[in-house]
C-alpha positions as CSV (number, residue, x, y, z in Angstrom):
1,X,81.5,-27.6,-23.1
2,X,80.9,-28.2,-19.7
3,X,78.0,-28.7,-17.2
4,X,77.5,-26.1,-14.7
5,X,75.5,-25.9,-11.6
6,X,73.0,-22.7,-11.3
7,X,70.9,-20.8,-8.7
8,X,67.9,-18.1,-10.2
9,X,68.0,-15.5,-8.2
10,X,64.9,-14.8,-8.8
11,X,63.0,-18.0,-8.1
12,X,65.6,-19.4,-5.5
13,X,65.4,-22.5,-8.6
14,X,68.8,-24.6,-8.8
15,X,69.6,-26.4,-12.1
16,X,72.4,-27.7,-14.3
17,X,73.1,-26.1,-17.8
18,X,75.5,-27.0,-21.0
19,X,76.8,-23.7,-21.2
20,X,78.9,-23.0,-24.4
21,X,80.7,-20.2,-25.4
22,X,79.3,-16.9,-24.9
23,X,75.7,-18.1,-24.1
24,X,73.6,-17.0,-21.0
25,X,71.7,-19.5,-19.2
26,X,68.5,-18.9,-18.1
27,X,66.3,-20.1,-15.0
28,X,64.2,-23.3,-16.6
29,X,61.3,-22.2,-14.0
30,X,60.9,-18.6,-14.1
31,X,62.8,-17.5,-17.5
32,X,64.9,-15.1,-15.6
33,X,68.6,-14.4,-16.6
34,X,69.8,-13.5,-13.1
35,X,71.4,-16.7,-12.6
36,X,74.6,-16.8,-10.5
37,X,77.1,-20.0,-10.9
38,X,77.3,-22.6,-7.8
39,X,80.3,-24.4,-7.1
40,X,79.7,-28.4,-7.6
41,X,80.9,-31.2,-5.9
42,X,82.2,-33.6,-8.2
43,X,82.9,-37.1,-7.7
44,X,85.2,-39.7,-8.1
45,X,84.9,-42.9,-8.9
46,X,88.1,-45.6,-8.8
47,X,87.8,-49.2,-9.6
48,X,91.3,-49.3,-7.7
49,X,91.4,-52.0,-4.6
50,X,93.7,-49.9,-3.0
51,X,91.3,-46.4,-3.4
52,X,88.4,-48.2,-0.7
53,X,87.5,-50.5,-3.3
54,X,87.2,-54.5,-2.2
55,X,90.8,-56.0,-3.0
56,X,92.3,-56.2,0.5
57,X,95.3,-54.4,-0.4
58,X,97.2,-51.7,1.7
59,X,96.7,-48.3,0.9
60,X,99.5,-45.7,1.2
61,X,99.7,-43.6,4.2
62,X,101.3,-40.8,1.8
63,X,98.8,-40.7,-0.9
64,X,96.0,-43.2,-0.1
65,X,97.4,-45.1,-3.3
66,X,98.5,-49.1,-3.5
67,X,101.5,-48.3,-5.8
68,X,103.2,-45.2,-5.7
69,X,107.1,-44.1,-5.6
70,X,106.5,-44.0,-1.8
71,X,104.9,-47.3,-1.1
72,X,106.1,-49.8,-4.3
């Protein structure tokens, strides 16, 4: 079940809902159900040295990686 990112059009009120199958969400602020789905950033989070983390290693130029099949 994932987390979406919503806009009332109604309202102008952004929010984030759990929506499961089949279900509508509706705007926390003003009840309306003319929401319309944003697209999210997500983020990414790496513990890698190589990925801008603090281990001093070399990054590939290919895929910004420490150990690939292009860079060992």
């Amino acid at each position: 079940m994932p987390i979406y990112e919503f806009s009332c059009t109604q309202c102008g009120a952004v929010f984030e809902e759990l929506v499961r199958d089949g279900t509508k969400p509706v705007c926390p602020d003003c009840s309306s159900g003319d929401v319309r789905r944003l697209l999210s950033r997500f983020a990414v989070h790496s513990s890698s040295p190589g990925l801008g983390g603090t281990g001093g290693s070399k990054s590939c130029s290919t895929c910004s990686s420490s150990s690939c099949a292009t860079c060992h």
